[in-house]
N, C-alpha and C positions, 0 to 999 in steps of 0.2 A: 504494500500500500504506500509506502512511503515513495518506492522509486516513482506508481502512477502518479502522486502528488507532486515531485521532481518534475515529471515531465509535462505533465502538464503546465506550470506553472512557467515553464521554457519555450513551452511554442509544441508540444511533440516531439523535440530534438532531445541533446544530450544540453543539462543546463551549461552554458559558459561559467567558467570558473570566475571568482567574483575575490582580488585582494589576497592569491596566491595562495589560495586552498579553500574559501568558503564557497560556497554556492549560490546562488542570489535566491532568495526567501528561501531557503533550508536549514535549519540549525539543527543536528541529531536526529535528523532524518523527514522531519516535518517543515511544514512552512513557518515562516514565522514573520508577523507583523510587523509591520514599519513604528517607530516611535509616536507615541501621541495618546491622548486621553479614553480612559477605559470607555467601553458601549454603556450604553446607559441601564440599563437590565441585562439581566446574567442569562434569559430565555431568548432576548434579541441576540446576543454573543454567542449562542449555540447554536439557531439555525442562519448566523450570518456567515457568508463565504470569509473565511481570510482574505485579505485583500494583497494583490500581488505587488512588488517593491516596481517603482518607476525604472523606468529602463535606465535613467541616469547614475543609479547606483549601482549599476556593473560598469566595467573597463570596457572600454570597447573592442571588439575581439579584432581590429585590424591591426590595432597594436600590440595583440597579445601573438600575435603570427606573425613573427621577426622575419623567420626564413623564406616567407609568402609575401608580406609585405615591403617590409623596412628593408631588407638586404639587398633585394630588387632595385630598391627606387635608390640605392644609393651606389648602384653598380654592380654587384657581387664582389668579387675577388679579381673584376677587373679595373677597377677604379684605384688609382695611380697611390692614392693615400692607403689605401688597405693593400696593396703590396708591398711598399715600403714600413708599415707596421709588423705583418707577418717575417719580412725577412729581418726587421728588429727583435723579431722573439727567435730568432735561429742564431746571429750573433753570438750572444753569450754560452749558446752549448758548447762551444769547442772550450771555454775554460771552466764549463760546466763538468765537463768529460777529466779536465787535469784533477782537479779538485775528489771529484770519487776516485781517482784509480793512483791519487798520491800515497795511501798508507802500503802500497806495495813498492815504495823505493824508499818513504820517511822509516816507514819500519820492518823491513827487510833483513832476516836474520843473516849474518855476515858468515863467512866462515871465520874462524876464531882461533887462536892459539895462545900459550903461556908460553911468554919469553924471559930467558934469565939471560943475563949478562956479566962480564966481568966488571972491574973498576976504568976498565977502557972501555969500553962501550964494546967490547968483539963478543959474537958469537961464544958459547960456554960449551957448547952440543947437547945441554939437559932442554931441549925444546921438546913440550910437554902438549901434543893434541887432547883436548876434552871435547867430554863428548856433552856439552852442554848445550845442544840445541836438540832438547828433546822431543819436536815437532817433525825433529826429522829435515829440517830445510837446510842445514849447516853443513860443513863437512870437517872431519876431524883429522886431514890431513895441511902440511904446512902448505905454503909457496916450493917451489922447482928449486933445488940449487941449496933446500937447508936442511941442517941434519932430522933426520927421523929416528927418536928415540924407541924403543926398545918397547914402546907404552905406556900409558897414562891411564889413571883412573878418576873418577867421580870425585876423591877428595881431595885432588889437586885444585878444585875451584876456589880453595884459598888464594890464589895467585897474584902476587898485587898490582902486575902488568900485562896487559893483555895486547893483541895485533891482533887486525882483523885486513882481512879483504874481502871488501863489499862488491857483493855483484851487480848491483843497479846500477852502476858506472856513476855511484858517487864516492867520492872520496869518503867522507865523512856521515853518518847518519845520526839517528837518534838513538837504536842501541850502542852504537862506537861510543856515541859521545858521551853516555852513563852507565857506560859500561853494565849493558842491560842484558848478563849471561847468566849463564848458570843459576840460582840460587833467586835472579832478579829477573829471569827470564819472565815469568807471569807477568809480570808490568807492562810489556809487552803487547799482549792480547787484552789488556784494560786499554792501554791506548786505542788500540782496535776499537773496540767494543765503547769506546766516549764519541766517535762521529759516527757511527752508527744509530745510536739512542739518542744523539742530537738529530739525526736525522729524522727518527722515530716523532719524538716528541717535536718536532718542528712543525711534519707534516701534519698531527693532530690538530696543534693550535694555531698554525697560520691558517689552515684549510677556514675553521670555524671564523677566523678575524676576517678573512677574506670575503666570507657570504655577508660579513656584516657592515663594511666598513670598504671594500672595493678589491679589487685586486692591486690596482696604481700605489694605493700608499703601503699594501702589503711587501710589495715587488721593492718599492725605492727605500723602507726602514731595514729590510734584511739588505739590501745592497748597501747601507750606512753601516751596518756593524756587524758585517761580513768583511769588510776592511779593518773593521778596528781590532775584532778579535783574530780575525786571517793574520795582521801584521803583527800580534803581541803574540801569536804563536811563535812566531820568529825568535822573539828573544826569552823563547821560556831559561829559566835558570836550571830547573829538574822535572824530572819525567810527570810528578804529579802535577806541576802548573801547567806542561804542556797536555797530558788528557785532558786535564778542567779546560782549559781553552779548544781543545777540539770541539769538544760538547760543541761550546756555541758557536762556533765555526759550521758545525754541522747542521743543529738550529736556525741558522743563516740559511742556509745554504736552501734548505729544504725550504725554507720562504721563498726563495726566487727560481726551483725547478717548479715549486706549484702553480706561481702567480702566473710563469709563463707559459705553462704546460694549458692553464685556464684562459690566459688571451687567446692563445693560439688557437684551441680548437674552439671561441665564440666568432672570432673572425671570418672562421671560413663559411663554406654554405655546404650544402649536403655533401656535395661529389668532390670535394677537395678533401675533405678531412683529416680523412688514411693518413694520400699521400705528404700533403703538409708537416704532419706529425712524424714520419718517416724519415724525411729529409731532415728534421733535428736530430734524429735518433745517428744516424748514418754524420751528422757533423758532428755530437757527442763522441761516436766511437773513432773521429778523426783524433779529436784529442785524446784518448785511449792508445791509437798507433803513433800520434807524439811524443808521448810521454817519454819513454826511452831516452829520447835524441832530447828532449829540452833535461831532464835530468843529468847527462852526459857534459854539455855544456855551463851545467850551473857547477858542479862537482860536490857543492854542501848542500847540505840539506835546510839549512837557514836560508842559504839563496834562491832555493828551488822552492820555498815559501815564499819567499817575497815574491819571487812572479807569477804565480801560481793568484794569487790573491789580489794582485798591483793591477792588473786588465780592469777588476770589476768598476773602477774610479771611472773608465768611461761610462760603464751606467748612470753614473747620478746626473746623464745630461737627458735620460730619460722620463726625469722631472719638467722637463719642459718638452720635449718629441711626443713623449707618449699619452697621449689619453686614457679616461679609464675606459673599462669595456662598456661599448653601448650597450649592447644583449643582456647585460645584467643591471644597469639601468632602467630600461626598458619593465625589466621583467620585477623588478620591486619597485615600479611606478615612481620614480625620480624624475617626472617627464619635464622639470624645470630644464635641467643639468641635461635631458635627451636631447632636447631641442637647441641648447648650445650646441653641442656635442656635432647634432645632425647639420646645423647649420659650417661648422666647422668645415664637416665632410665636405660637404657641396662644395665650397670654398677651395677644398685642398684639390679636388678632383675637376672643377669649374663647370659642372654640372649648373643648369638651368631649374630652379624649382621648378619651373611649369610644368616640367617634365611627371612632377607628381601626379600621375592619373588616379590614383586609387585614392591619394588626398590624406596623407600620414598627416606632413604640417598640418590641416587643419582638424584633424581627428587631435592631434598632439596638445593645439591651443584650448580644447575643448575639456580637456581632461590635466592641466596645467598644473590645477589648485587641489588636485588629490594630494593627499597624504602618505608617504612611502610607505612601503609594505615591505617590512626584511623577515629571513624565516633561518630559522636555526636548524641545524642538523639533526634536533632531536626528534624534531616533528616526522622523519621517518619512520619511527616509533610507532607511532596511530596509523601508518599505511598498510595496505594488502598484501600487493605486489611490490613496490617501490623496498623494502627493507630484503624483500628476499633476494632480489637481484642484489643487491651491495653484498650482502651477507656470501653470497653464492660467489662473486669474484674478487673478494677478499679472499677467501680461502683457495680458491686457484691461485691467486698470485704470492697468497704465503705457499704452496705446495710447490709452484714452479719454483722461486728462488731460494726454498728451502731442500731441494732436491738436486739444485743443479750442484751444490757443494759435494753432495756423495755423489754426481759423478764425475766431479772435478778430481776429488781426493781418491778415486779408483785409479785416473787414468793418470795424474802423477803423481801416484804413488807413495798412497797409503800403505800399501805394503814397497820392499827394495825391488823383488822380483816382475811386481806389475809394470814400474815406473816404465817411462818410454826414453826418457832426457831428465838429466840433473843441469841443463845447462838455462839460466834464469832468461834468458831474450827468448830460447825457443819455448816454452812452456809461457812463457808472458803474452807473446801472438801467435799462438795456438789455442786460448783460448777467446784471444779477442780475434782470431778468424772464424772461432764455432760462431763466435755471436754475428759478428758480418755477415755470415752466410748465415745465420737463423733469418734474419733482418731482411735478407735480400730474398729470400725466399718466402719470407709473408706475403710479399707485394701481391705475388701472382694470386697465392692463395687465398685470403681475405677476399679479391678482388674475384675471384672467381665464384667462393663458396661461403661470400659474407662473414658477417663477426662471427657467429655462435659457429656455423660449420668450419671456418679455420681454425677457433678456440677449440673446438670437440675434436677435429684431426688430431692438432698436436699433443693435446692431452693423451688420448690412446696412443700416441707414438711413445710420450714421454711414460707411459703405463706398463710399456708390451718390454721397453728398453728395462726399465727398474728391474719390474716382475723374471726376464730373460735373465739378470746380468746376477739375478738371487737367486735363482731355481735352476736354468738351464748350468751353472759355473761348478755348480752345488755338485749335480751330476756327471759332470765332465771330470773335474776333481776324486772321485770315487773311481773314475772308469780306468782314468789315466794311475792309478796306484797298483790295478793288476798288470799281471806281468806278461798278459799275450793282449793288452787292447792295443797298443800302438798308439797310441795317445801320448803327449808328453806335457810337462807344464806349459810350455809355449804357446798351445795350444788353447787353453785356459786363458793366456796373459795376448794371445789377440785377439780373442772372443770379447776380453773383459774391455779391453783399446775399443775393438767397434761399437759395441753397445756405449758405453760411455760418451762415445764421441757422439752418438743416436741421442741419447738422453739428455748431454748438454746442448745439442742444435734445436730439440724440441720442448724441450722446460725454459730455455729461453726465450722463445718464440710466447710460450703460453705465460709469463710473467709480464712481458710489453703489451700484450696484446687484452690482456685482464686489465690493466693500467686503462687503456686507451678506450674500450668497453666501457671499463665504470667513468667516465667522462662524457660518453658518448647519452647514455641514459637517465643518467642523475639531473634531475633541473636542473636550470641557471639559478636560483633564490639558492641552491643549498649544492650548487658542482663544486666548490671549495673544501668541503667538508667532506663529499664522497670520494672525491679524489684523494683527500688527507687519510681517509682510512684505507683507503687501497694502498694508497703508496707505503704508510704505515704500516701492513701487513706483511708487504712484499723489504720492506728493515725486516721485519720478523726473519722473515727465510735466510735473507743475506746474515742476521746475528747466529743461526748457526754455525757459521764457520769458525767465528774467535771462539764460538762456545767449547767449542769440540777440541780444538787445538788447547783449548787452557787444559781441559781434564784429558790433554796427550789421547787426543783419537779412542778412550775409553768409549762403550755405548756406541759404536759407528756402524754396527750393523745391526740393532737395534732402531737407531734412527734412521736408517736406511729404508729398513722394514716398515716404519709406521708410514713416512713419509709415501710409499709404497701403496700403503691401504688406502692411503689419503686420495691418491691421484684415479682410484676405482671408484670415491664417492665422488669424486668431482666430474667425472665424466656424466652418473647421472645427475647430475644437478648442474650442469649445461646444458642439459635438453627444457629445461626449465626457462631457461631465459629467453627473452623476448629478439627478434631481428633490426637491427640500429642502421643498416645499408641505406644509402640511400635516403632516411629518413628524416624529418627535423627535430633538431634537437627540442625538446620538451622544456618550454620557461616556468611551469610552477609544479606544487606537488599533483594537482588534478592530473595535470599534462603525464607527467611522469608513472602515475598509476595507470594511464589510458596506454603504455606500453604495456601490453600481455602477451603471454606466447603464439608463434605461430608455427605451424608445418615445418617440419626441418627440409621437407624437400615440395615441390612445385607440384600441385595440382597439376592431374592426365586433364587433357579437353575434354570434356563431357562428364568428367567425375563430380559429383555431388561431395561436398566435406561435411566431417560428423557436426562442426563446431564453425557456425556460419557468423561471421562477425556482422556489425551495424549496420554498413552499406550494404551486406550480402543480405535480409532479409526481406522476405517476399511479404506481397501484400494480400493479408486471410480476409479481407475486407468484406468478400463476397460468398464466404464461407456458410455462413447462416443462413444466405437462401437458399443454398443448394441444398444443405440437409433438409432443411425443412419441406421442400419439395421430398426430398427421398423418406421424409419419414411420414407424409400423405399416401403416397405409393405405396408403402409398406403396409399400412393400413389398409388400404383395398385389398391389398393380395391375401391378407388372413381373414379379410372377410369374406372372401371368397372362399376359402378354405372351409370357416365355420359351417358356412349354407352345404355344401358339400359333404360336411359331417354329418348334421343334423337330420339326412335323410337318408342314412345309413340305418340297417336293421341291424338285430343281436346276433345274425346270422355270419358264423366268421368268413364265408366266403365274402358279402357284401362289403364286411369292415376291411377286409384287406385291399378290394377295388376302392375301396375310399380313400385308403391311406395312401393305394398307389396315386390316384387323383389327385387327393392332397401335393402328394410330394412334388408331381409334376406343376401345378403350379407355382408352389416354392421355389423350383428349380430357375422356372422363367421369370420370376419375381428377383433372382438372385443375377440371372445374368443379364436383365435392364439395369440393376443397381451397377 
C-alpha cells in the first residue's frame, strides 16, 4: 500500500528523489502533509485526501541528470577546460607511484657483515657473516676479495660495527643508518606497517571530509602537509621519529590519491571512465619503473626523500587551476557555487549559453535559494542494495591485495629452493611487469565483458591459481618422493613459478578493478566515503605483508588457505552486483539503490526474462474484460451441462451418455477458452 500511495502521489512513475534520499510527500513509507494548521475536526481529517506537496519542493530532475543534462550542455570530455583538468588529475600519479613503492629502497634489508679491525685500520680476517636478516632478504656472505671466516653465529650480533651493501643502488638507507639488524631488525617492519595504517586511516577520514566539505580543499590540505611531514621525514634523528612521520606522510598521501581518484572519475561521462582511470594507473606504474634509476642517482636515502616529496609544491598552484567538482555540487544542491562554476566553464571552453536547449541556466536560477543537502557515509546503513555492493567489493579488494602477497612470497621465495632470483632489480620488475600486464590486459576485458564479468573472470583465475598452487603442489610433492614417479623437485618449483605468476597477474587485476567498481556505483553525496572504504580495505590486504614478515613467515600457509576460501565466497557474491558499463553515475542514495542486479549475460531475441524490470512491463490494463467475458462463457457452458443432467434417468446406461455429453461440451467450452 505504501508503494501504490508513492506512486500515485508521482504521476504513476517512480517518485523523483526529493534532497538526496527523501521522497516528495513520503516519510516511512506514507504521505505526508505539507506544514500548516490542523483540519478543523478529526472526522473531516479522516475522510480528507492528504494533500500532495507542490511540485516546487522537489529539485528539478534536469538537474539531478548531470550525465543527461549538464555534461552535454557543457561539452562532455571535449571541451578544452575538462581536458586540461582530467590531464591535471594524471600529473601527480607519476610521484604518486615514487611515494608507494619508496619503502622498498628507504627500507631494504642490506646484506650485512661484522667487521673487526686492527689499530690500523687493515683487515684482521675474523670477518664474521650473520645471519641476521631473518626474513630471509639478506645475504650472509661478504663483498669478493675479503676473507671468509670459518663461520659465524646468532651471538655474534653483539658487534659494535657493522658494513652493509645495499642493493637499491643507495649508498646509505635507513637500516644502514641505525643500524636496524639483528636484534633491531622488527623496527623495520613497524616502519613498514606506519604508511600503510597512514594510508588506512587517511583513506577513512579524508573519504568522509571529502562528501562533506568538497574534494578541492581535501586535495590542496593533504598537499600542504604532505610537504611538511614528507620533508621532516628527511631529517628524522631515529627510527621511531621516522615511522611516526611516515604515518602522516601516509595520511597525506591517501588524501590526494582519493580526492583525485574522485575528480577524475566525476569529470568524465559514461564511455571515458575505464579508460581515463587506466591511463593514471599505467603513469603510476611509470613511476614504479622509475624508481630504481631516480634512487640510483640520489644515492641516500634522505635525498631520495626530498625529491620524492619536493614535486608535490607544484600542487599548491592547484589552489587557483582547479575547481571543485561540479557533479558533487550539483548533487548536494550548492547551485549558488554550480552556477559560478558553470559559468566558468562556458568561459574556459567559449561556449555560447544559447547553446543551452534543455535550459540548465534557467532551471539552475530557479532553484538558487535551496539549501545544500550533504549526506554522510552512514546513511548506507538504512539502504537495500546500496551497502551490499560496498560490503561485496571491499572484500574483493581486501582478498585481491591480501593474496597477491602469498603469491608474491611463493615465487620469490619463501622457501630457498622455490626462489627464481636473489638478485633485487630482477625481482623488483618482475613484479611490476605482472602488474603492467594485469593493467594492460583489463583494457580488453572490462571493455568486452563489462565490470562484474571482468571482476568475476579474474576472481576465478585468481581462485583456480590459489586453490592449484595448495592442492595440485601438495600432490606432486608426494608423487615426486617415490622412487619410480620421475618427478623431481623442479618440477614442483615451476609448477609453483606458473601458478604464482597466474595468481599475481589476476588478484591484481581484481584489487584495481574493485577500487574503480566501488567508485563507479556509490553516489556522488557519499563517493568519498565508499571509495575510502574500499581503498581502506585493499591497506588491509597490502598490511599482510609486514605482518607476516614480522612473525618471520610463521602462519603462511594458513593465511594462504583462508585467503583461498575467501576468493570462493567472493566469486559468488559478484554475481550479486549490479552492471556500471556504460551507465550514469548515480548522484544520490535513491539513485544509487535504483542500481540492482542484472543478467550476467544478454538476453536470446525472442526470450522472455524471469525478472522484467520498469521499462520492461506490459500493460494488464485490458485484462479484466477479457476475463470477464470468459467467465460469462463459462457460465453458459455449465449451464448447458446442468439441463443435460437433469434429464438423465437412474438408469446407468442413460447416466453414462450424459456424462459422455457433459464432457463433450466441456471439452468445447475449454478449447474456445
Amino acid at each position: 500500500m505504501a508503494i501504490d500511495r508513492r506512486r500515485e502521489a508521482g504521476g504513476g512513475g517512480r517518485p523523483l528523489p526529493e534532497e538526496n534520499g527523501s521522497v516528495p510527500g513520503a516519510v516511512g513509507g506514507g504521505a505526508a502533509a505539507p506544514p500548516g494548521p490542523p483540519p478543523a475536526n478529526a472526522a473531516g481529517a479522516e475522510i480528507q485526501a492528504l494533500p500532495v506537496p507542490p511540485p516546487a519542493a522537489a529539485c528539478s530532475p534536469l538537474l539531478l541528470d548531470y550525465d543527461g543534462s549538464v555534461l552535454p550542455f557543457l561539452g562532455g570530455l571535449g571541451g578544452r577546460y575538462q581536458r586540461t583538468l582530467v590531464l591535471l588529475t594524471w600529473v601527480p600519479a607519476l610521484v604518486i607511484g615514487f611515494s608507494k613503492f619508496s619503502d622498498s629502497f628507504l627500507l631494504d634489508q642490506p646484506d650485512f657483515w661484522c667487521r673487526e679491525a686492527d689499530g690500523q685500520g687493515n683487515w684482521s680476517g675474523t670477518l664474521a657473516p650473520i645471519h641476521a636478516n631473518h626474513s630471509g632478504n639478506g645475504s650472509i656472505f661478504p663483498p669478493p676479495g675479503l676473507p671468509t671466516p670459518a663461520g659465524g653465529n646468532a651471538s655474534e650480533c653483539g658487534c659494535r660495527e657493522w658494513h652493509y651493501r645495499i642493493r637499491a643502488g643507495l649508498v646509505q638507507n635507513v637500516v644502514s643508518k641505525w643500524d636496524l639488524v639483528c636484534d633491531s631488525a622488527w623496527k623495520v617492519h613497524i616502519a613498514k606497517f606506519s604508511l600503510l595504517v597512514g594510508l588506512i586511516f587517511g583513506h577513512l577520514i579524508t573519504g568522509c571530509i571529502a562528501d562533506w566539505v568538497g574534494r578541492r580543499p581535501v586535495l590542496l590540505f593533504a598537499v600542504i602537509f604532505i610537504l611538511i611531514f614528507g620533508l621532516t621525514v628527511a631529517l628524522s634523528v631515529n627510527v621511531t621519529m621516522f615511522s611516526t612521520l611516515r604515518f602522516f606522510e601516509g595520511f597525506c598521501l591517501a588524501g590526494i590519491v582519493l580526492s583525485l581518484y574522485a575528480l577524475r572519475i566525476e569529470l568524465c561521462p559514461p564511455g571515458h571512465r575505464f579508460m581515463i582511470t587506466m591511463v593514471a594507473s599505467f603513469i603510476e606504474m611509470a613511476g614504479q619503473f622509475l624508481m630504481p634509476g631516480l634512487a640510483a642517482l640520489c644515492r641516500d636515502w634522505q635525498v631520495l626523500q626530498a625529491v620524492i616529496i619536493c614535486p608535490f609544491l607544484l600542487m599548491l598552484f592547484y589552489w587557483v587551476i582547479f575547481p571543485e567538482s561540479l557533479r558533487w555540487l550539483m548533487a548536494t544542491q550548492q547551485f549558488e557555487a554550480s552556477k559560478e562554476l558553470i559559468l566558468q566553464f562556458t568561459h574556459k571552453n567559449r561556449m555560447n549559453t544559447e547553446s543551452d536547449i534543455k535550459g540548465v541556466v534557467p532551471e539552475l536560477e530557479k532553484e538558487i535559494t535551496r539549501r545544500p543537502k550533504k549526506v554522510c557515509i552512514a546513511k548506507v546503513v538504512g539502504t537495500r542494495n546500496l551497502w551490499k555492493n560496498i560490503v561485496v567489493l571491499c572484500v574483493n579488494s581486501l582478498t585481491g591485495y591480501g593474496i597477491h602477497h602469498c603469491f608474491a612470497k611463493s615465487m620469490m621465495g619463501h622457501e630457498a629452493k622455490m626462489a627464481i632470483t636473489h638478485n633485487f632489480y630482477a625481482d623488483y620488475y618482475t613484479m611490476a611487469g605482472i602488474a603492467l600486464a594485469s593493467c594492460l590486459a583489463m583494457c580488453p576485458v572490462v571493455g568486452f565483458l563489462g565490470r562484474r564479468g571482468g571482476l568475476l573472470l579474474f576472481m576465478i583465475l585468481t581462485a583456480l591459481a590459489s586453490l592449484l598452487q595448495l592442492g595440485l603442489l601438495n600432490l606432486i610433492g608426494k608423487y615426486s618422493q617415490l622412487p619410480d614417479s620421475g618427478m623431481s623437485d623442479s618440477v614442483k618449483d615451476k609448477f609453483s613459478v606458473a601458478f604464482s605468476i597466474v595468481g599475481m597477474f589476476s588478484s591484481h587485476a581484481v584489487g584495481s578493478l574493485s577500487v574503480f567498481f566501488c567508485a563507479e556505483i556509490t553516489p556522488t553525496v557519499i563517493r568519498g566515503g565508499g571509495l575510502g572504504l574500499v581503498l581502506a580495505s585493499a591497506g588491509f590486504g597490502r598490511l599482510t605483508a609486514p605482518i607476516m614478515e614480522l612473525h618471520n613467515q610463521k602462519g603462511y600457509f594458513l593465511h594462504h588457505v583462508i585467503f583461498a576460501c575467501c576468493t570462493l565466497i567472493c566469486i559468488i557474491c559478484i554475481l550479486l552486483l549490479p552492471e556500471s558499463k556504460n551507465q550514469n553515475l548515480p548522484e544520490n542514495i535513491p539513485d544509487g539503490e535504483h542500481y540492482t542486479r542484472q543478467p550476467l549475460l544478454p538476453h536470446k531475441k525472442g526470450e522472455q526474462p524471469l525478472l522484467l524490470t520498469n521499462s520492461e512491463l506490459k500493460d494488464y490494463s485490458g485484462l479484466h474484460d477479457s476475463a470477464a467475458e470468459e467467465l460469462h462463457f463459462g457460465q453458459r457452458c455449465f449451464a448447458q451441462i446442468l439441463q443435460t443432467s437433469d434429464g438423465a434417468d437412474t438408469n446407468l446406461e442413460e447416466f453414462n451418455s450424459a456424462t459422455k455429453a457433459n464432457f463433450g461440451i466441456f471439452n468445447s467450452c475449454a478449447d474456445y477458452s
